[in-house]
VEXVEX-948902 format. One record per residue (C-alpha): y, x, z. Coordinates in Angstrom, 3 decimals. Layout:
% VEXVEX-948902
         Y         X         Z
         Y         X         Z
...
END
This chain:
% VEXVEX-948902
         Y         X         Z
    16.178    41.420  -118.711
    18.466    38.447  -118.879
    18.601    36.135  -116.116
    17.031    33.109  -117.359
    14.254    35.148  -118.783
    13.908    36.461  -114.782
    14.195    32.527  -113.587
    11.095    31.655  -115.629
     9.389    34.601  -114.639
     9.872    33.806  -111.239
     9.301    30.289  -111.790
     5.817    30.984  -113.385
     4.875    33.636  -110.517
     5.652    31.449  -107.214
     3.064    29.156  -107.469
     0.379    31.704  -107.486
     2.002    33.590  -105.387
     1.691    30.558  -102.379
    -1.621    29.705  -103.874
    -2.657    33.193  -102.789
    -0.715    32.824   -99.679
    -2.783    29.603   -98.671
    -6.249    31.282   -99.897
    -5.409    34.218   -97.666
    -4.404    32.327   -94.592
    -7.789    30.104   -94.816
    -9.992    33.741   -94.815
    -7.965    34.510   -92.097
    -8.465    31.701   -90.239
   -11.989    31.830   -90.962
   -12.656    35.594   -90.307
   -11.088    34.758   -87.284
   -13.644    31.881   -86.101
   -16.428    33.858   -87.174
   -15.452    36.907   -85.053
   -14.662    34.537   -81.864
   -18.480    33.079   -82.777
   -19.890    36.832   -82.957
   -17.694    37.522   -79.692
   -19.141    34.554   -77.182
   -22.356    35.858   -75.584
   -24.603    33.055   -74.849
   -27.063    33.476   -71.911
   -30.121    34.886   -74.313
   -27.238    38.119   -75.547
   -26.479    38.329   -72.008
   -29.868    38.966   -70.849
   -30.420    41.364   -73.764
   -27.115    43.019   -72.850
   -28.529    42.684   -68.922
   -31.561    44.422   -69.769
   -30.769    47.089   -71.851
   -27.800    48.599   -69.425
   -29.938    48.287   -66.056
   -33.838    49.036   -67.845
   -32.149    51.248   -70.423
   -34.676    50.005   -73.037
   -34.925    46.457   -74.821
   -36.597    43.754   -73.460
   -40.034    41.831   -74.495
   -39.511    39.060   -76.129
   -41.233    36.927   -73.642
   -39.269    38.720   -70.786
   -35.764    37.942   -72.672
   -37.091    34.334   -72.947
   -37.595    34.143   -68.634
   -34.025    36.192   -68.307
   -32.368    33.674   -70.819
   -34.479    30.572   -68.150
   -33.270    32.050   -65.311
   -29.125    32.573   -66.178
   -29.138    29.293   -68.119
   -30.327    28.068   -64.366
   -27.586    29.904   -62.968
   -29.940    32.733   -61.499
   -28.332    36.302   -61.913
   -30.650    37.492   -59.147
   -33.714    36.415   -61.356
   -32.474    37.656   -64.533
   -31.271    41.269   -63.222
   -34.317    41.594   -61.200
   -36.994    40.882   -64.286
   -35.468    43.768   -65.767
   -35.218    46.149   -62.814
   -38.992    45.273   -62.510
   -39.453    47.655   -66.166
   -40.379    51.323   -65.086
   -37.380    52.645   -67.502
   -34.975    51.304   -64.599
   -36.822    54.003   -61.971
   -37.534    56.697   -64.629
   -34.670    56.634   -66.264
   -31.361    55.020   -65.280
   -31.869    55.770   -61.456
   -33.352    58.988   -62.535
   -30.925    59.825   -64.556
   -27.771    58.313   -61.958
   -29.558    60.632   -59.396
   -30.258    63.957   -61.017
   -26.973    65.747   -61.014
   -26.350    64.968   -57.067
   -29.150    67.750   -57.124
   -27.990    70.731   -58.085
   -24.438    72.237   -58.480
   -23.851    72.415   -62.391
   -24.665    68.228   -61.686
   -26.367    67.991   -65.039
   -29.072    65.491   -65.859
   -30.816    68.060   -67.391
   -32.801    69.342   -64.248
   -36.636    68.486   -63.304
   -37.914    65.542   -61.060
   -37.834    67.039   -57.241
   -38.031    65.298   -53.857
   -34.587    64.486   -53.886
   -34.579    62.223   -56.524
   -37.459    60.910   -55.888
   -36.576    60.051   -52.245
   -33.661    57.934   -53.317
   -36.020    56.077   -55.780
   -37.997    55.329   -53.654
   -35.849    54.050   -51.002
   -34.096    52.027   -54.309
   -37.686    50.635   -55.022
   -38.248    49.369   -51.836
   -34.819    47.688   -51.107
   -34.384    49.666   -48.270
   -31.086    50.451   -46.136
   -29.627    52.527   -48.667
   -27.103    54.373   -46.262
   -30.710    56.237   -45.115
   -30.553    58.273   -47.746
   -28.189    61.015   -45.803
   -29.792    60.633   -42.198
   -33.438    59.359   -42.365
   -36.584    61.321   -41.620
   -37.608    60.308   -44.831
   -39.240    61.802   -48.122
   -41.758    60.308   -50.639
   -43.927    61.999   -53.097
   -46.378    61.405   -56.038
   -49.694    59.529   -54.746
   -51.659    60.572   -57.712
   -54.814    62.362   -57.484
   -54.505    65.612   -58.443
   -51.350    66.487   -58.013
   -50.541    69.505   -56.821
   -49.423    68.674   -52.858
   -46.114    68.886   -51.640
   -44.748    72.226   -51.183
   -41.659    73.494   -49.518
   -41.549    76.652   -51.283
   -41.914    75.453   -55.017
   -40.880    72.101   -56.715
   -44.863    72.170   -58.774
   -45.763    68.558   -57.198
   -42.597    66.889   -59.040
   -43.022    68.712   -61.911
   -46.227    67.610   -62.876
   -45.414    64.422   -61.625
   -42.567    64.406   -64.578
   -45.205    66.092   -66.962
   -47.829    63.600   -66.609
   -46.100    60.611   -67.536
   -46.784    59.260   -63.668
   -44.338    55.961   -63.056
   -41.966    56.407   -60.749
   -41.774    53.008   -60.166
   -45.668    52.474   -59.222
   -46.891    56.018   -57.941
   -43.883    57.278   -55.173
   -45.109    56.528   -51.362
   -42.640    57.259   -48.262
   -43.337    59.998   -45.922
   -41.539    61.287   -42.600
   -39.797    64.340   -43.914
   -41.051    66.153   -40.644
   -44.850    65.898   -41.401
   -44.127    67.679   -45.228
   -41.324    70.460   -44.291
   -42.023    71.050   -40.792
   -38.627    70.142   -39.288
   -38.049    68.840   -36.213
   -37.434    64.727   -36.660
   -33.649    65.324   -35.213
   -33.609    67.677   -37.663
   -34.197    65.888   -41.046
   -30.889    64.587   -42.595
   -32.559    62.522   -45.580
   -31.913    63.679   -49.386
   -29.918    67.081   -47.168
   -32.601    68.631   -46.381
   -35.217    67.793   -48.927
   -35.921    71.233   -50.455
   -33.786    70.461   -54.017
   -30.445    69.674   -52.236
   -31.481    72.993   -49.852
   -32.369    75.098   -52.709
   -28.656    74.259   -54.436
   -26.439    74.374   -51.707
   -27.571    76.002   -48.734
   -28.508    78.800   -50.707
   -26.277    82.232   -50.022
   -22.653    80.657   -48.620
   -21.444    79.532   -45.339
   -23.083    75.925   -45.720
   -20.005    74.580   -46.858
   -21.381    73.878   -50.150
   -23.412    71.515   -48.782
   -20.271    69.284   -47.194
   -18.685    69.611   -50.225
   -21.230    68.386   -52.602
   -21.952    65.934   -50.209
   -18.636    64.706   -49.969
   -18.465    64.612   -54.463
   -22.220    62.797   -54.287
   -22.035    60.639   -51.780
   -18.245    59.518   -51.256
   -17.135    60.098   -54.688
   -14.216    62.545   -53.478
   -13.928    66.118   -54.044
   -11.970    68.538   -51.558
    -8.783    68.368   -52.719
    -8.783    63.903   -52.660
    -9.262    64.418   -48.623
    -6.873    67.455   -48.868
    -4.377    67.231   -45.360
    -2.606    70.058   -44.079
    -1.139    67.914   -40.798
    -4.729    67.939   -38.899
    -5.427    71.231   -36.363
    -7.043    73.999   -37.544
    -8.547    75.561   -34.568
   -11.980    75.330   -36.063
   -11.326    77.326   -38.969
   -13.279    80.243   -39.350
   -12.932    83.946   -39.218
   -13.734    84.283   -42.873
   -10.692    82.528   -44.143
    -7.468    84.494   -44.294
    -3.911    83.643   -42.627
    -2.470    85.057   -45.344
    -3.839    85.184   -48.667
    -1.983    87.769   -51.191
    -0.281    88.432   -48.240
     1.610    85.387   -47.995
     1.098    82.825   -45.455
     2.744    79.963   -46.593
    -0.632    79.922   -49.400
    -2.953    79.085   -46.137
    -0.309    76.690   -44.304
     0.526    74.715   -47.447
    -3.197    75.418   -49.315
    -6.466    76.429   -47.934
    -5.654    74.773   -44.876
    -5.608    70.990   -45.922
    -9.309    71.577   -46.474
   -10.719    73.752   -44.130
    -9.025    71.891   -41.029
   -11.165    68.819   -41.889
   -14.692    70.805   -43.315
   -14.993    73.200   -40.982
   -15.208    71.264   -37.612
   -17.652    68.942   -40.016
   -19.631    71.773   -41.671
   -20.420    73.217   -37.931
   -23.521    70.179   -37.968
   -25.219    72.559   -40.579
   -24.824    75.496   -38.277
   -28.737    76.245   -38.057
   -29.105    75.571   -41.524
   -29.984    78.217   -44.510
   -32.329    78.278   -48.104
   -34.279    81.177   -47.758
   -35.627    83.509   -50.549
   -36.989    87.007   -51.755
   -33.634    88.068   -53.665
   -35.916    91.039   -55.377
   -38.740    89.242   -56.795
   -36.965    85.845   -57.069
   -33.136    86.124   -57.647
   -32.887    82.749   -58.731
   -34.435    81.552   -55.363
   -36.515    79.023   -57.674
   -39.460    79.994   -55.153
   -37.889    79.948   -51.529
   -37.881    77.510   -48.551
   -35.438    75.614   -46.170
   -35.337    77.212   -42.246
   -34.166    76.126   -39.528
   -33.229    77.736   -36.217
   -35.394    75.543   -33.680
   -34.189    75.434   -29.696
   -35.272    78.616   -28.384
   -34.569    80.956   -31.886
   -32.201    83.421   -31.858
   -30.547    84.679   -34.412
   -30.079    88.530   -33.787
   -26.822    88.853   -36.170
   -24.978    85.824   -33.561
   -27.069    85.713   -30.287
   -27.664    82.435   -30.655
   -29.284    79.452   -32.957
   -26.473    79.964   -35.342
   -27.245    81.247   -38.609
   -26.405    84.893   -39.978
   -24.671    83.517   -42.607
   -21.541    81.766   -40.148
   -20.320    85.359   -39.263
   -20.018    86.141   -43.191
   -16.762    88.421   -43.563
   -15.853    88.060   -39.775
   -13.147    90.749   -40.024
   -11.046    89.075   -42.687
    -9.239    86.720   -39.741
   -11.275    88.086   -36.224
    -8.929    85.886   -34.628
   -10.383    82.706   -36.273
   -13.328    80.399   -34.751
   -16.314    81.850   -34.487
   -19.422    79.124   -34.586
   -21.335    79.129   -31.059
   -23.479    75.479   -31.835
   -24.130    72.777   -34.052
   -21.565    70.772   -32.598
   -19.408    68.516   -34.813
   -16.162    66.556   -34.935
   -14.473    64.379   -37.680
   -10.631    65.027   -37.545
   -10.101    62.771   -40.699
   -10.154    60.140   -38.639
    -6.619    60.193   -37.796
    -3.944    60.863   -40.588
    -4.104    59.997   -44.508
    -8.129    60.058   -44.806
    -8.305    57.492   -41.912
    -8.077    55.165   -45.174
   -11.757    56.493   -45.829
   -13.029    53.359   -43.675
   -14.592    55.588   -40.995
   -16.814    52.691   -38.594
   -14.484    53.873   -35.332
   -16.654    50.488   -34.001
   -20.315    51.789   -33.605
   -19.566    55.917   -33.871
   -17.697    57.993   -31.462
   -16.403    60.821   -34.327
   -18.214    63.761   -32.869
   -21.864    65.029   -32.101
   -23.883    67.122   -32.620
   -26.513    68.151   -35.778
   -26.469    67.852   -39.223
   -27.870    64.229   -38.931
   -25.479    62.336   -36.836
   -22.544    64.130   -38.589
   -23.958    63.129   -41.808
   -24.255    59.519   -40.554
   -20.793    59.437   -40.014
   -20.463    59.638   -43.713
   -23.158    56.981   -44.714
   -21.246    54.706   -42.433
   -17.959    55.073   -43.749
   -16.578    52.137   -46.302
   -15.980    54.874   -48.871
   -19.804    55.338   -49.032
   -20.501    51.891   -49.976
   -17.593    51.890   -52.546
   -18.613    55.128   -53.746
   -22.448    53.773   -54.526
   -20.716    50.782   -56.466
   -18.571    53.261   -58.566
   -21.420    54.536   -59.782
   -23.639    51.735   -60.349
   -20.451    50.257   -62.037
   -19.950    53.454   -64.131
   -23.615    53.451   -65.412
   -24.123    49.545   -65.875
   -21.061    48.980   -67.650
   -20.417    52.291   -69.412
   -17.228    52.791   -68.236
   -15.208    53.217   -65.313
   -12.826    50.326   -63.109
   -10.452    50.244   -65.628
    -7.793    47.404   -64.187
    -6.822    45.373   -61.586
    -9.514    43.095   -62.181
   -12.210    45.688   -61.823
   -11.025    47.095   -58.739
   -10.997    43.408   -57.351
   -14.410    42.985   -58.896
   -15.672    46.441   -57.492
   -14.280    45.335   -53.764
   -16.348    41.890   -54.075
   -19.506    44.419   -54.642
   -19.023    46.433   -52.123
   -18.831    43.690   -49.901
   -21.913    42.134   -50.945
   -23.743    45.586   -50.641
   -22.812    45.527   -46.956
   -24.102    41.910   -46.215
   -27.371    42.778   -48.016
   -27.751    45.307   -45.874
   -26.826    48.267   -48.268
   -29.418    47.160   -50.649
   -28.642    49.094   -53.807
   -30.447    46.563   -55.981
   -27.796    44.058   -55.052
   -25.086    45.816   -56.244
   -26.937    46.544   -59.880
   -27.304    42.236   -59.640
   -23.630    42.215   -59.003
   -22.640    44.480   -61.230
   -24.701    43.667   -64.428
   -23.582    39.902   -63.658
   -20.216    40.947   -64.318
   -20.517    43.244   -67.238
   -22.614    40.982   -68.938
   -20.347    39.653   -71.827
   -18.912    36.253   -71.775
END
């Protein structure tokens, strides 16, 4: 091709060539407006959005029209409430939040019991929510006929489930002592309410229960408080000096754990889930017990459950459990940072209830609950900066409501609204 036969062609070509250019920078441009138009959430999107994370169902029209009202007013407290008023918010986002603290696989996929329904309930009636690990506190279904509440099967809550009961309309509160027969100083909230009983102090050395207590309820799993510099004079005689033979595997290993557990773990000393292993190997039919003042265990010679002298011989020169006595040596060293209240609580005690108080009170409690609202409100986890500023604002708001959990659902569905 000559040249000036490539001039004209290029001469003829240009002009369609920016005419296309200018065609496709106006769709552009447009497609862009329309998708910043699709992206604004006015207030009646937000209280659909509102709605369907904290009900986990659509709204009726007429209660999207008083949400819209209310955060066109300015009212997030109004708006988030309507919808926590649905019975989907009881039966099936705190229900669902709730289930897997029961049992150790922590799937959702496990029946209504008096666990969950005790932190419902205590949800549903704005209570303290800090309760939950040291209260003398349990509700069940108030239905007639139901079967009652049993401490050796899980039948009430199960037909409960079955029937279609609301959670939101048919849970009343109980003391814990007048359904399972424990002493009042003895009742520890949702830890001894026969579900969390049934998964972890069944078979063990109780430590499952601190543990899963610790993942549930301060978001933090052994090795997050793991510190090998505390003193491990309360270890126990079940834990070896020297595992494989090697003792730099206990000093630099199982140590960091059981220095801080076991002086913790003693509260649960009179603790155990019992069961007929023969006829019931799952234990699906057995019953929490606990050593009252004046039992003695034969095995120990005292209150202390069989099941603290389990492989005594492995270390015989390790601690060997006499009481129920407790003390918190996280205090000091890197989990100090877990925001223990050194103000109103002394560290140490004794039971199961004012150790697990010392938990509830702890700042990592409270942050832990707004993790988790956070997690299932806006379908993700803190991501950013900005979220971990956001989820600090929460917490502190939880706190000054008085550990109301339905504040920090307001607070958080505010903020993962859309804009």
């Amino acid at each position: 091709m000559t040249l000036p036969i490539i001039t004209r062609a290029l001469s003829s070509a240009l002009p369609q060539w920016l005419n296309f250019q200018r065609v496709g920078l106006k769709s552009i441009i447009l497609g862009a407006g329309l998708l910043a138009a699709a992206a604004y959430a006015g207030p009646r999107e937000q209280a659909l959005q509102i709605h369907n994370r904290v009900a986990g169902v659509p709204p009726t029209e007429t209660v999207l029209l008083q949400m819209t009202t209310f955060l066109e007013a300015g009212n997030k407290a109004g708006a988030v409430n309507l919808a926590m008023q649905n019975e989907s918010f009881y039966s099936v986002v705190l229900k669902n939040m709730v289930t897997p603290w029961t049992n150790r696989d922590q799937t959702v996929f496990a029946p209504l019991n008096d666990y969950t329904a005790t932190v419902i309930g205590l949800v549903r009636d704005d209570d303290d929510f800090r309760k939950i690990l040291f209260d003398d506190v349990l509700y069940i279904g108030k239905n007639a006929g139901l079967p009652a509440y049993s401490n050796s099967n899980n039948d009430h809550y199960k037909t409960l489930e079955t029937m279609g009961y609301s959670l939101r309309d048919n849970l009343e509160r109980h003391t814990q002592s007048s359904l399972n027969g424990l002493p009042t100083d003895a009742t520890v909230g949702v830890i001894t309410s026969r579900a969390a009983a049934a998964a972890f102090f069944k078979a063990g050395t109780n430590r499952a229960m601190f543990r899963f207590t610790l993942i549930n309820h301060m978001c933090r799993d052994l090795e997050q408080v793991h510190d090998t510099t505390r003193v491990p004079d309360f270890i126990r005689q079940d834990v070896s000096r020297s595992p494989g033979g090697d003792s730099r595997v206990f000093l630099n290993g199982c140590i960091g754990c059981h220095s801080g557990m076991d002086p913790m773990a003693k509260a649960f000393a009179y603790y155990d889930y019992v069961f007929d292993i023969t006829s019931d190997p799952e234990g699906l039919n057995g019953s929490i017990s606990y050593n009252t003042e004046g039992t003695i265990d034969p095995k120990t010679d005292s209150r202390v459950k069989e099941k603290y002298r389990i492989n005594s011989t492995t270390f015989p020169y390790g601690y060997v459990t006499q009481n129920d006595d407790w003390k918190n040596y996280w205090r000091a060293g890197v989990n100090s940072n877990l925001g223990w209240d050194t103000a109103t609580l002394p560290g140490s005690g004794s039971g199961a209830k004012s150790m697990a108080k010392e938990l509830a009170y702890s700042q990592t409690f409270a942050s832990c609950q707004v993790e988790k609202v956070f997690k299932h409100v806006c379908l993700r986890k803190p991501a950013d900066a900005v979220d971990r500023s956001k989820i600090a604002t929460i917490t502190s708001n939880f706190a000054a409501s008085g550990y109301k959990l339905k504040q920090v659902f307001i607070d958080t569905a505010d903020y993962c609204k859309g804009e």
